[in-house]
C-alpha positions as CSV (number, residue, x, y, z in Angstrom):
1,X,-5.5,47.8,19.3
2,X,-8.3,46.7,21.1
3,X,-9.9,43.2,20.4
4,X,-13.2,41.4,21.5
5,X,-11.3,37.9,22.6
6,X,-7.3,37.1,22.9
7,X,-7.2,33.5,23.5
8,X,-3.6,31.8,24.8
9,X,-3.3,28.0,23.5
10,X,-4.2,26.6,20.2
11,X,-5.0,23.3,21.4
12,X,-8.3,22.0,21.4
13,X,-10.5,24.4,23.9
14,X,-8.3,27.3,22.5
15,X,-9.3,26.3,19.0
16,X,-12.9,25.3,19.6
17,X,-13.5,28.9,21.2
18,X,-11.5,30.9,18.4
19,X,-13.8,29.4,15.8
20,X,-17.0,30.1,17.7
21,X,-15.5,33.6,17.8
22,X,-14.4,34.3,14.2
23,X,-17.9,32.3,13.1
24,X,-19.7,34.9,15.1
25,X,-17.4,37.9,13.4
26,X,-15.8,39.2,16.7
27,X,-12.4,40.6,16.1
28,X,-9.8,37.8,17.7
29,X,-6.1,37.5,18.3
30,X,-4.7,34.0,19.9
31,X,-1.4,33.6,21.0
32,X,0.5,30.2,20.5
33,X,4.4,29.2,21.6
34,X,4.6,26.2,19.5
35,X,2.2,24.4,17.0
36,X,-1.8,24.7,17.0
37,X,-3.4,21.7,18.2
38,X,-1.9,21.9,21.7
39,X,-0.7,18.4,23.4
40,X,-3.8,16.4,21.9
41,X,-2.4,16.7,18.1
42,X,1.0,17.1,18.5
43,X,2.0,14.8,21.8
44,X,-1.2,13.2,23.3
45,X,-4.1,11.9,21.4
46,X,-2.7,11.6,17.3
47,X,0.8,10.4,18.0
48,X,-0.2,7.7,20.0
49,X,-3.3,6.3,18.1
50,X,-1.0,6.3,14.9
51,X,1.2,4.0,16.9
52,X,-1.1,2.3,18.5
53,X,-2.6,1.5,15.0
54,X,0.6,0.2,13.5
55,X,1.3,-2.5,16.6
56,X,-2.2,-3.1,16.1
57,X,-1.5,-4.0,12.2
58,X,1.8,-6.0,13.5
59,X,0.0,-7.8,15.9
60,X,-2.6,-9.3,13.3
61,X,0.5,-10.1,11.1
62,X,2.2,-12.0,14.0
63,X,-1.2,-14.0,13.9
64,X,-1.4,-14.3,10.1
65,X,-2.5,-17.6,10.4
66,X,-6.0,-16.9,12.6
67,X,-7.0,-15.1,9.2
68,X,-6.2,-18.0,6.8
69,X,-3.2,-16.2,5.6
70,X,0.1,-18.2,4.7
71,X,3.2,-15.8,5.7
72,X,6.4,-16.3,7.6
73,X,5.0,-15.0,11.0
74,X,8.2,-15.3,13.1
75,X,10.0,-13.3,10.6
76,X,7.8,-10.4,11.2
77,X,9.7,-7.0,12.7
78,X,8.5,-3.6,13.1
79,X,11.1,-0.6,12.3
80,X,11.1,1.8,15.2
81,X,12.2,4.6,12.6
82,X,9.8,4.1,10.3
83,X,7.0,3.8,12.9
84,X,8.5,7.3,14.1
85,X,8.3,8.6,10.8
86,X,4.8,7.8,10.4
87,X,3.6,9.3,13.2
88,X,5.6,12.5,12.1
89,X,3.9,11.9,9.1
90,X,0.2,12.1,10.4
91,X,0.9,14.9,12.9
92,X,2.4,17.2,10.6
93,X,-1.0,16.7,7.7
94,X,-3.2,17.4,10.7
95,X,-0.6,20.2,12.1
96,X,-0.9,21.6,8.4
97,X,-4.6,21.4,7.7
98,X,-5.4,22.9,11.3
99,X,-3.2,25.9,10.5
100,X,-4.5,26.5,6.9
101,X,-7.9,26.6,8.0
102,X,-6.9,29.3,11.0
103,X,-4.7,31.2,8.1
104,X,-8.5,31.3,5.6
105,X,-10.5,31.9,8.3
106,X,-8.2,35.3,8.6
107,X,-7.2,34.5,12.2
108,X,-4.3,36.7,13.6
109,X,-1.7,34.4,15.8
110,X,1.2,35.8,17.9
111,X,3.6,32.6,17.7
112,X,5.2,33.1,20.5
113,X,4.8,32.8,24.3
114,X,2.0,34.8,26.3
115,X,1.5,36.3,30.1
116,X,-1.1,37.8,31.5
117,X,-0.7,41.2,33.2
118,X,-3.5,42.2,36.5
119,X,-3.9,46.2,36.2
120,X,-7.2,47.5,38.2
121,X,-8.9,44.3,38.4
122,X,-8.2,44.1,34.8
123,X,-6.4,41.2,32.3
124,X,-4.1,42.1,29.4
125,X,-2.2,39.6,27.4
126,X,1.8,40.4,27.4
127,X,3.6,38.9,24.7
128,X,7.5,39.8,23.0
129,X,7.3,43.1,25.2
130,X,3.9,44.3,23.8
131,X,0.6,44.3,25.7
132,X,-3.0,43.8,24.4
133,X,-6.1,44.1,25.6
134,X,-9.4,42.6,25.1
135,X,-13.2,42.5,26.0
136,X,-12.7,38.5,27.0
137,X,-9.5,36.5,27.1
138,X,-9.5,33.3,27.4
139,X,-6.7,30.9,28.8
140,X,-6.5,27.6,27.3
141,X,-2.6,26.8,28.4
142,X,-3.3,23.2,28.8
143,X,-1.3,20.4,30.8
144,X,2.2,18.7,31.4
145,X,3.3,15.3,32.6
146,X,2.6,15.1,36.4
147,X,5.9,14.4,37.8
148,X,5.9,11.5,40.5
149,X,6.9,11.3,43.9
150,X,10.7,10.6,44.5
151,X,11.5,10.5,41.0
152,X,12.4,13.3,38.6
153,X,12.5,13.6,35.0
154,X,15.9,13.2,33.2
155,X,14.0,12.5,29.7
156,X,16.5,9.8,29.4
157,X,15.9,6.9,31.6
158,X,13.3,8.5,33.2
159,X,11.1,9.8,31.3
160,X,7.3,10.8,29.8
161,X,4.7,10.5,27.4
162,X,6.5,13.5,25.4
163,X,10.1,12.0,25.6
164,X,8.6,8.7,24.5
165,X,7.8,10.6,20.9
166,X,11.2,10.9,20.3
167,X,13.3,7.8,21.3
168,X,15.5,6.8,19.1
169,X,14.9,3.2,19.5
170,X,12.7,0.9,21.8
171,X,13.8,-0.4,25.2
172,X,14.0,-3.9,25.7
173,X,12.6,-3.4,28.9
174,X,10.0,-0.7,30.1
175,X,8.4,-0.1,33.5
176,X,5.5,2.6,33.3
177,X,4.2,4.1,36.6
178,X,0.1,4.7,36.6
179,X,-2.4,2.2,34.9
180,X,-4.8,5.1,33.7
181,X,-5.0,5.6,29.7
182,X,-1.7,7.0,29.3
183,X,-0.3,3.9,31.0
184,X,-2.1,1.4,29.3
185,X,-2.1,2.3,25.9
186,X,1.7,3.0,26.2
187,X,1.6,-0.4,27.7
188,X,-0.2,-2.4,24.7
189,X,2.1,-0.5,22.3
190,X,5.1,-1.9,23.4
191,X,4.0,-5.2,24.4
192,X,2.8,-5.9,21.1
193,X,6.4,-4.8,19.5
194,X,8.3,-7.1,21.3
195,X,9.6,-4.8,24.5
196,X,9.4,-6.4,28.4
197,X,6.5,-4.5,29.9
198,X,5.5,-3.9,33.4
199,X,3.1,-1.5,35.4
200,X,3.0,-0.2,38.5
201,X,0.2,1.4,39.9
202,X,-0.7,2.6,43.8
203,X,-3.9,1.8,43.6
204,X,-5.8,-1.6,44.6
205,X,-6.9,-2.0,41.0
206,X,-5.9,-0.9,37.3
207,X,-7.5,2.0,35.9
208,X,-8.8,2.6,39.2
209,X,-11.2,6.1,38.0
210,X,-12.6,3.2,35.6
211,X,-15.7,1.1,36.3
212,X,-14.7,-1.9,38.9
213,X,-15.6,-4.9,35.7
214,X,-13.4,-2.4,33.6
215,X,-10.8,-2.7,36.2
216,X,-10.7,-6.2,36.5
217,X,-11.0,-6.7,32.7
218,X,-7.5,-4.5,32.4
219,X,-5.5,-6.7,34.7
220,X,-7.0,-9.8,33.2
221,X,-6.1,-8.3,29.7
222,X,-2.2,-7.6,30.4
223,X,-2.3,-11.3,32.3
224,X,-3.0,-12.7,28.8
225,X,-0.7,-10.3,27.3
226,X,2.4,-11.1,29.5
227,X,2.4,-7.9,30.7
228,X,3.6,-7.6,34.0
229,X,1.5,-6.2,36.9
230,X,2.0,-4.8,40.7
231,X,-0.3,-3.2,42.1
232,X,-0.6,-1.2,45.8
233,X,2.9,0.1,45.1
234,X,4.9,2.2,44.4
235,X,8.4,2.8,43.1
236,X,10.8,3.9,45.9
237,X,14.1,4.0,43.6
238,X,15.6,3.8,40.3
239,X,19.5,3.5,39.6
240,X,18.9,3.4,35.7
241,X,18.6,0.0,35.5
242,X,16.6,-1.5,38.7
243,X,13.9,0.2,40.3
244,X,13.1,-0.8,43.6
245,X,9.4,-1.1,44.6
246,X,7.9,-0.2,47.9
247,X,7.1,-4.3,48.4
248,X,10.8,-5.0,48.2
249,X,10.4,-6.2,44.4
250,X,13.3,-5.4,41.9
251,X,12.6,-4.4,38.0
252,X,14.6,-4.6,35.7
253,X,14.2,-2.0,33.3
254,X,15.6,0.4,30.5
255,X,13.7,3.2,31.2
256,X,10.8,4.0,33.2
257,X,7.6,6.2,32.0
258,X,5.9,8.0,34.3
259,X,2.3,8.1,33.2
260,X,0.9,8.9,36.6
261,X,-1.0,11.6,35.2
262,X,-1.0,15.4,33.9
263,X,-1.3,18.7,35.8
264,X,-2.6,22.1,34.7
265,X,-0.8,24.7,33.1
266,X,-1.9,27.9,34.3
267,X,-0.9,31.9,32.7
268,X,2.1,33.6,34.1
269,X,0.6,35.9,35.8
270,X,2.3,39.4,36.9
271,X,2.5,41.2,40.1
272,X,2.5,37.7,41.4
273,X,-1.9,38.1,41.6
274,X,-3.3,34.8,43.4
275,X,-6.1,33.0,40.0
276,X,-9.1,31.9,41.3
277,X,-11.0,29.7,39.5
278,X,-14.5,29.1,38.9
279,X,-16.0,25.5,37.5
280,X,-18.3,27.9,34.8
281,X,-14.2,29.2,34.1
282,X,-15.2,32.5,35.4
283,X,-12.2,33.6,37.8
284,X,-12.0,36.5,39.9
285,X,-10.4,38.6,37.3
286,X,-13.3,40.2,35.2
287,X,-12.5,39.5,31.4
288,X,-10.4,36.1,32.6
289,X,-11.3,33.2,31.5
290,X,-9.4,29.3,32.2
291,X,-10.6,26.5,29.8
292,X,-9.2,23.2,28.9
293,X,-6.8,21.4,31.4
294,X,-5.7,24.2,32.9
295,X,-9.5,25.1,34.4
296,X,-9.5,21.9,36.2
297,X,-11.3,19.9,34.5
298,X,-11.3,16.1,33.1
299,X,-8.0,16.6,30.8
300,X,-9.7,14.8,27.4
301,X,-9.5,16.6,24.4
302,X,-13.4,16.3,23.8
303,X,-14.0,17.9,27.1
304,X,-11.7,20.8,26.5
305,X,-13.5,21.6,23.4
306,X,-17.3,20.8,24.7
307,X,-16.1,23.0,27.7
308,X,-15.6,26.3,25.2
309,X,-18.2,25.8,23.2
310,X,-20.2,25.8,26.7
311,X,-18.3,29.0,27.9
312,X,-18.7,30.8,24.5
313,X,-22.4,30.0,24.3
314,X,-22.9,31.4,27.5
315,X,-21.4,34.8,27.5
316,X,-22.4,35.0,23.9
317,X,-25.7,33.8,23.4
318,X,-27.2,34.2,26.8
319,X,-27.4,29.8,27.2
320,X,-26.6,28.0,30.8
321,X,-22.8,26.8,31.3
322,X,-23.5,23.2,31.3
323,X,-21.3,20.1,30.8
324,X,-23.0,16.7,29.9
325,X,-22.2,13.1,31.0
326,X,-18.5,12.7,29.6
327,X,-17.2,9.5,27.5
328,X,-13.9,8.6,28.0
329,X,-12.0,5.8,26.0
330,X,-9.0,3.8,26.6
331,X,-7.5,3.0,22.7
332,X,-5.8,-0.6,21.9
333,X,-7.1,-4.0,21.4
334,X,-9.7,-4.6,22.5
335,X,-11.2,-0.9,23.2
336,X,-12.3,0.1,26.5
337,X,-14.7,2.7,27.1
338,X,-17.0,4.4,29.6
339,X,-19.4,7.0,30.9
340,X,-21.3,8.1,33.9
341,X,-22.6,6.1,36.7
342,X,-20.1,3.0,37.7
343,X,-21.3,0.0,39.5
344,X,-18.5,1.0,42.8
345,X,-20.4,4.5,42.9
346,X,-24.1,3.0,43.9
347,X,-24.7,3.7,47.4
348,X,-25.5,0.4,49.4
349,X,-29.2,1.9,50.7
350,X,-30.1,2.3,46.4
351,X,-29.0,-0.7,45.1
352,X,-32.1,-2.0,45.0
353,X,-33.3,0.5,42.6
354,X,-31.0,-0.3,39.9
355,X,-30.7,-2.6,37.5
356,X,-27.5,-3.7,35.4
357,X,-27.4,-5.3,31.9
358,X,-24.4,-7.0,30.8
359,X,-23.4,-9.2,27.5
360,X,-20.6,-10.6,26.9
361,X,-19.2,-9.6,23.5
362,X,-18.6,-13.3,22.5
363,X,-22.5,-13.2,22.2
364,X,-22.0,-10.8,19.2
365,X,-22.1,-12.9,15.3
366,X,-19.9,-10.3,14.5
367,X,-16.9,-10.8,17.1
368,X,-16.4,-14.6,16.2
369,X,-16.3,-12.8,12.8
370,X,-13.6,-10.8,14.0
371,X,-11.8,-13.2,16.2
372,X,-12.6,-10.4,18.8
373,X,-14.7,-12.2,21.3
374,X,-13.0,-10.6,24.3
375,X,-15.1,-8.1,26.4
376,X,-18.6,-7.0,27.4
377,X,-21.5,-4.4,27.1
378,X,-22.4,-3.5,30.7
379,X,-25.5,-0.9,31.5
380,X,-26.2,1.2,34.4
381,X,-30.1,2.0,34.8
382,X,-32.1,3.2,37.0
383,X,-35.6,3.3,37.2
384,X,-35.4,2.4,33.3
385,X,-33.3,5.5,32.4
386,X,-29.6,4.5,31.0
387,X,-27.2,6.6,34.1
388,X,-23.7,4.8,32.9
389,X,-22.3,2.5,30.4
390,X,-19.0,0.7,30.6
391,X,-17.6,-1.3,27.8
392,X,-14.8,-3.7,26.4
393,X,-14.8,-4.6,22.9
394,X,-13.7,-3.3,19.5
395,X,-15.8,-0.6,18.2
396,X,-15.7,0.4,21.8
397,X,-15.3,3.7,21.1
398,X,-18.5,3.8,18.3
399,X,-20.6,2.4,21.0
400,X,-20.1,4.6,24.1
401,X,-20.7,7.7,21.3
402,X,-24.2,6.0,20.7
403,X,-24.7,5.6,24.4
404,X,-24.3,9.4,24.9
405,X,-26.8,9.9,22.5
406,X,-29.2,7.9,24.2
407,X,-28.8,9.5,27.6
408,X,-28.9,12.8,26.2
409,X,-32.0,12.1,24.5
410,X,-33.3,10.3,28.0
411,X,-34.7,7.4,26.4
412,X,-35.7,4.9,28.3
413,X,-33.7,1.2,28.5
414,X,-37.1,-0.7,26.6
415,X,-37.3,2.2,24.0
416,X,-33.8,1.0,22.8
417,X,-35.7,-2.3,22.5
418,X,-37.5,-0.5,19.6
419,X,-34.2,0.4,17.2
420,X,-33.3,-1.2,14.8
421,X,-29.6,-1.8,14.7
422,X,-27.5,-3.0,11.7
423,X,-26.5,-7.1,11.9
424,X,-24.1,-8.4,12.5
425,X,-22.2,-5.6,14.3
426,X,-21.0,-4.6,17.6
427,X,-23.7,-1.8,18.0
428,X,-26.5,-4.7,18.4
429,X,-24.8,-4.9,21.5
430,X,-26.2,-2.3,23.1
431,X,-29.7,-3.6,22.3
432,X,-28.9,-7.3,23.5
433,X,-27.6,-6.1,26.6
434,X,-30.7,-4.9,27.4
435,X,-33.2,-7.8,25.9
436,X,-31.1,-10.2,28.0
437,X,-30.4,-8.5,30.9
């Protein structure tokens, strides 16, 4: 049977494009080994929030007494099991309601795993010994834990973000390799349920893709959390109990996470044919298409989606591939968010031609409300148009969403100045960077 779009990988650029397909009526088979929702629902994003939620709830019940609440603080615990279970809990709802809507939407899904096969500058998708063909296919196979030098994966002692979804208890004692997102938000969730935490990153800096006030916000942030901090090193050994650190250091440590980043996941491809890919996710097979992680791209789930909406938009309805300014957002307490233009990026010669705003968020009513005073609002113009935005706070999250908005609509930094925004709240912030800046 012939179809208008096969599409390998449920997860969320597979997904995104299979709906823009079946909305438009086009006849669609996907093809998924495992469960739809790819790493972001069931190993990424979802899994960790949950848990990042709860120690957020433990933490605030550890400090009872900040919210004039009587309780017998030191004999709070958090259950392991049960926190497991929750997080099972959430993933398998959204796991659920994902699948029903494919299953009413009439979607056809091979469950099982999917290769592509290269005939005459042609694709077809191979799958359980049969092979299909269609007018587009569309590869959306995703990522995997990047693997770091000198160490390999047992998935017991040494171990990633996956493996960490299915311990059966917490370790005392963690070291975590890489200080991006994956590293810190593992980070704050087991500082804040009690387990010895230290990070190891190789570059100068924390977070180092993040903005340099970001950066230096992060360390500052595991300083007051006890969290323990090395950076320009690297991690030359592990015995299962010590790892030895390229400045001669020793950890002790149960386990160690590598969170040092993801790579792509590209189609088996037959007869051993050489993918080329594009950044519009054209490749140099004719009806081949690579979204998601495995085109190359920034591995967030939003971007994976955007990214198929933009490829489906242009081979279906004739619009430019185009990608906007990308939000990105580190989850805990307090948030940590960002987007385009960082301070470290302006060349020396333009400096002069840009202006930054920055607010603490201690200025905000509504963080003394809180107890939340930590963090700032800090705004990248130039020339009065907003070209970056980098923030710590909570809500940080809510606010680089409404800074999107306003780049995408090009306003200008005093047109902000003419919005009203809600008080008290953490969105004024945005406005008060600017009037005091």
């Amino acid at each position: 049977m012939m179809y208008d779009v096969a599409v390998i990988g449920l997860g969320p650029s597979g997904l995104k494009f299979v709906r823009e397909a079946l909305k438009k009526g086009l006849n669609v088979i996907a093809f998924e080994k495992t469960f739809a929702g790819g790493t972001c629902l069931n190993a990424g994003c979802i899994p960790t929030k949950t848990m990042l939620s709860c120690a957020e709830v433990f933490s605030h019940v550890k400090n009872c007494s900040k919210y004039a609440i009587s309780a017998a603080e030191d004999n709070c615990e958090i259950s392991w099991k049960e926190l497991l279970e929750k997080k099972n809990r959430v993933v398998q709802k959204l796991r659920q309601a994902v699948q029903k809507d494919l299953d009413t939407k009439g979607l056809t899904i091979v469950n099982a795993p999917a290769a592509v096969e290269v005939e005459n500058s042609r694709a077809y998708v191979v799958s359980q010994g049969l092979r299909y063909d269609a007018d587009k296919i569309i590869a959306a196979t995703g990522s995997c834990p990047l693997e770091p030098e000198g160490l390999k994966f047992n998935h017991d002692t040494v171990i990633n973000s996956d493996d960490l979804l299915e311990l059966e208890s917490a370790p005392k004692t963690l070291l975590i390799i890489g200080s991006g997102a994956i590293g810190v938000e593992w980070a704050r969730i087991f500082n804040s349920i009690g387990t010895q935490v230290t990070v190891v990153e190789k570059a100068s800096v924390p977070a180092p893709a993040m903005d340099i006030d970001i950066a230096s916000r992060i360390e500052r942030i595991f300083k007051m959390s006890k969290i323990k901090f090395y950076k320009s090193v690297t991690v030359v050994s592990y015995n299962g109990a010590q790892a030895v650190l390229s400045d001669g250091s020793v950890i002790e440590c149960e386990k160690v996470l590598c969170a040092a980043g993801r790579k792509r996941v590209l189609p088996e491809i037959s007869n051993g044919f050489k993918l080329e890919i594009s950044p519009d996710c054209s490749t140099n097979i004719k009806n081949l298409y690579v979204t998601g992680d495995a085109s190359g791209a920034k591995m967030l789930a939003h971007v994976a989606a955007y990214q198929a909406k933009a490829l489906f938009d242009f081979l279906y309805k004739n619009k430019p591939y185009f990608i906007p300014e990308i939000p990105s957002v580190i989850y805990g307490f307090p948030e940590i968010a960002s987007i385009g233009l960082r301070e470290q990026d302006i060349e020396d010669r333009l400096k002069n031609e840009y202006k930054i705003y920055k607010l603490p968020v201690s200025y905000l009513p509504k963080s003394w409300c809180d107890d939340a005073i930590d963090g700032f609002v800090k705004i990248i113009a130039h020339k009065g148009i907003i070209k970056g935005a980098h923030i710590v706070s909570k809500e940080a999250s809510a606010l680089i969403s409404q800074i999107a908005i306003i780049m995408k609509a090009g306003l200008k930094v005093n047109e902000i100045e003419e919005i009203i925004f809600p008080h008290p709240t953490y969105s004024e912030g945005i406005q008060e960077a600017v009037l005091n800046g």
